[in-house]
Structure formats: structure tokens, C-alpha cells
C-alpha positions in Angstrom: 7.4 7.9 11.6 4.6 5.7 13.2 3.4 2.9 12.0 -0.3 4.3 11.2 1.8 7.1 9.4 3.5 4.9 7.2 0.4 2.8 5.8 -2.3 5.3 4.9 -5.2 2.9 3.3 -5.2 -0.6 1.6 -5.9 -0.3 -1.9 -8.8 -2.5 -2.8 -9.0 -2.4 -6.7 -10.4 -5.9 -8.1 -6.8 -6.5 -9.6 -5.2 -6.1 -5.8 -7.9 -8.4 -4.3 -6.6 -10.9 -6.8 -3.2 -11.0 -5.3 -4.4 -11.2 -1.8 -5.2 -14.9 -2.8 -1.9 -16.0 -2.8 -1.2 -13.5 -0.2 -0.1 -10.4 -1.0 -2.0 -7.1 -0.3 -1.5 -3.3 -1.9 -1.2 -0.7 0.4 -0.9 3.2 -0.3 2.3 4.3 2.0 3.8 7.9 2.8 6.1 8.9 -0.3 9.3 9.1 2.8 8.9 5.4 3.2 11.7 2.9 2.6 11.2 -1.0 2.0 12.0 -1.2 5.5 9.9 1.2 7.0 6.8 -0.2 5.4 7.7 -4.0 6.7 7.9 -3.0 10.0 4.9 -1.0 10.2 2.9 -4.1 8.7 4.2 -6.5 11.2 3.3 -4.2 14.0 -0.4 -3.2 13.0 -1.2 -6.6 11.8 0.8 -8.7 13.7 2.0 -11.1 10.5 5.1 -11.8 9.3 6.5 -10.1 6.1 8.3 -12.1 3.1 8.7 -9.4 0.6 7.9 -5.9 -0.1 7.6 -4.4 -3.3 7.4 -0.6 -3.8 6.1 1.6 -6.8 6.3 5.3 -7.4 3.4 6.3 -9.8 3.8 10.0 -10.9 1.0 12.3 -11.1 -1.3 12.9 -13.9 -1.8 16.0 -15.8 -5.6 16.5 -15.5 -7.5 19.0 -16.6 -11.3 21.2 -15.7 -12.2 23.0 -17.8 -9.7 25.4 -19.6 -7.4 24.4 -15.8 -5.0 22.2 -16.2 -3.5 20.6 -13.0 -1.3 18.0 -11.7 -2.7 15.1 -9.4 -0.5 14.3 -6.2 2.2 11.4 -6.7 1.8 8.0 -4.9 3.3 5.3 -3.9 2.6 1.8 -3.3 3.6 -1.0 -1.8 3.3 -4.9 -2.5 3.2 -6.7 0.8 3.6 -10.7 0.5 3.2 -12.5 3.5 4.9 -15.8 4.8 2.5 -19.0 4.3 -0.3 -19.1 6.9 -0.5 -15.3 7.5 -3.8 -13.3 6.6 -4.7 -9.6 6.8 -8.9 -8.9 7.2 -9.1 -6.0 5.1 -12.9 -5.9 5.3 -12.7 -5.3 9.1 -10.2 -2.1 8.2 -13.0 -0.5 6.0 
């Protein structure tokens, strides 16, 4: 998979932009990805170097219009934390 592939958006939520403080940053990654897969896709878009990656399946919803009733797509994040003096811009990717 390429890099691009791998991370699909950051996820700016105000609880995420909290984290990026002490930085770490949330991305939403393809459900294939390993731990692996998303810390070398990170280091190659954003040129940083990677400490830790945390990754979290969150099952979809039942959800419902109407009298329909649905299931919203699984996802799956990642927590990226950085080594000490590396940034990411996220504004400049929106």
C-alpha cells in the first residue's frame, strides 16, 4: 500500500488537538494497516520520526432513518507520538 493509502485524514476532534500538545496526533488509517505500516507511512509523508503508534478498532454503529435501520462503516485509528522536537502542521493539510 502507499503511503497516502495508509493515512486517509487526521482526525481533528478538540480531544485529539489536546494530545498534539505533547505530541501525538490521531489519524484515521485503512482497516489493512499494521502498527508498522502506519509508522512508515508517517515518517515518509511528514518527514518526522515516530516513537510509538497506538491503534484502535471502533466497530460500527447501528443507526437508524426512519423505520431503516443500518450499520455505519468500521474504523480504525491510530495514535502517532513523535520523538521530542518533531511537529506535524495539520492546519496546512486541511
Amino acid at each position: 500500500m502507499k503511503p497516502r493509502e495508509i493515512i486517509r485524514r487526521p482526525i481533528m476532534t478538540e480531544k485529539s488537538l489536546r494530545g498534539s500538545e505533547g505530541g501525538k496526533y490521531t489519524f484515521e488509517v485503512a482497516l489493512g494497516a499494521t502498527k508498522f505500516d502506519v509508522r512508515a507511512a508517517v515518517e515518509a509523508i511528514f518527514s518526522v520520526q515516530v516513537r510509538k503508534v497506538n491503534v484502535i478498532n471502533t466497530p460500527g454503529r447501528q443507526r437508524r432513518r426512519g423505520r431503516y435501520t443500518f450499520q455505519s462503516p468500521m474504523r480504525r485509528k491510530a495514535i502517532v507520538t513523535l520523538a521530542p522536537g518533531n511537529k506535524i502542521d495539520l492546519e496546512a493539510l486541511t
